[in-house]
KOLZA-883111 format. One record per residue (C-alpha): residue in three letters; y, z, x. Coordinates in steps of 0.05 Angstrom, whole numbers, padded with zeros to 5 digits, always signed. Layout:
<rs>
ALAYZX
...
</rs>
This chain:
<rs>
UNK+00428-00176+00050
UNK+00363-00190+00091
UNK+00356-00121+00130
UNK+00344-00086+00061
UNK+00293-00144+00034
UNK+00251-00122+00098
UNK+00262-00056+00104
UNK+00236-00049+00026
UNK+00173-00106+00047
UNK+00159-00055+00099
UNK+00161+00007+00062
UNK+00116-00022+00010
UNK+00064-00044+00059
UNK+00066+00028+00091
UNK+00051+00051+00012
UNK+00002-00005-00004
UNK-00036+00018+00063
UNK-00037+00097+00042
UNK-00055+00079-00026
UNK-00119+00043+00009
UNK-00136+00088+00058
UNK-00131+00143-00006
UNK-00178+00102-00046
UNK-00232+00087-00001
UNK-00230+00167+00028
UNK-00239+00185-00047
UNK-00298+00133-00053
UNK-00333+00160+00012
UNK-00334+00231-00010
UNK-00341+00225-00082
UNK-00412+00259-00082
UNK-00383+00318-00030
UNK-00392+00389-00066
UNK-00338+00404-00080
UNK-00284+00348-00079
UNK-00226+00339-00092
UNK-00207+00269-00092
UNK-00133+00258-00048
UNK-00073+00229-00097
UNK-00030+00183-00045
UNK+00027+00229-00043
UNK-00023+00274-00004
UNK-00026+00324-00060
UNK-00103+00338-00082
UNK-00131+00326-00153
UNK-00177+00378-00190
UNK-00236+00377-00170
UNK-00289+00334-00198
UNK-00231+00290-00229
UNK-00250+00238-00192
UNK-00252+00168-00215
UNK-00291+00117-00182
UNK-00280+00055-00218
UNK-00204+00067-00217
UNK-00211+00082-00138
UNK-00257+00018-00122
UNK-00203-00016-00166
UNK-00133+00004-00142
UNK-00172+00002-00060
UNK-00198-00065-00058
UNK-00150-00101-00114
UNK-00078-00066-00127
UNK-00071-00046-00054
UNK-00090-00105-00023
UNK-00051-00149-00062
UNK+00012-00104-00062
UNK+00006-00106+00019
UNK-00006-00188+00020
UNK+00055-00195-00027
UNK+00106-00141+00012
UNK+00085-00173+00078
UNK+00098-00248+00049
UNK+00167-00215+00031
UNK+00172-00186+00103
UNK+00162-00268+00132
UNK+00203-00291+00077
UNK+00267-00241+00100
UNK+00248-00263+00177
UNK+00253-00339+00155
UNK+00314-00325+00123
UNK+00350-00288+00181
UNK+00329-00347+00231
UNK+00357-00404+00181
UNK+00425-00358+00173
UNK+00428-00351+00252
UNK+00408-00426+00251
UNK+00471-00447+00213
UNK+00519-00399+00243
UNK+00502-00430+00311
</rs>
């Protein structure tokens, strides 16, 4: 089952990627009157809920690191696939 190990690595780096792009628009407009901050599902928060340390946080730690680790499962399911095509040759 390979196709659903990438397919899953490559919907989490599609999520890892919104939730940064979320977190540093938030940052960048944090002292815009009003705001209210984005949530990654593209609803909006109420205004002047936002959060900085928890933005800086999940934008330059949790995202990052959720990305590195989906796209190490991506290579991983691709080195897989061309040991299995390997053997069956």
């Amino acid at each position: 089952m390979i196709a659903p190990a990438a397919t899953s690595a490559a919907l989490g780096m599609r999520d890892a990627a919104t939730r940064f792009d979320t977190a540093a628009h938030n940052v960048a407009n944090v002292s815009t009157t009003p705001f209210a901050p984005l949530r990654p599902d593209a609803s909006r928060g109420a205004e002047g809920t936002n959060d900085v340390a928890a933005e800086l946080v999940g934008g330059t730690i949790l995202a990052p690191a959720a990305y590195s680790a989906n796209a190490t499962m991506a290579r991983v399911a691709d080195e897989t696939r061309g040991a299995l095509l390997d053997v069956l040759a």
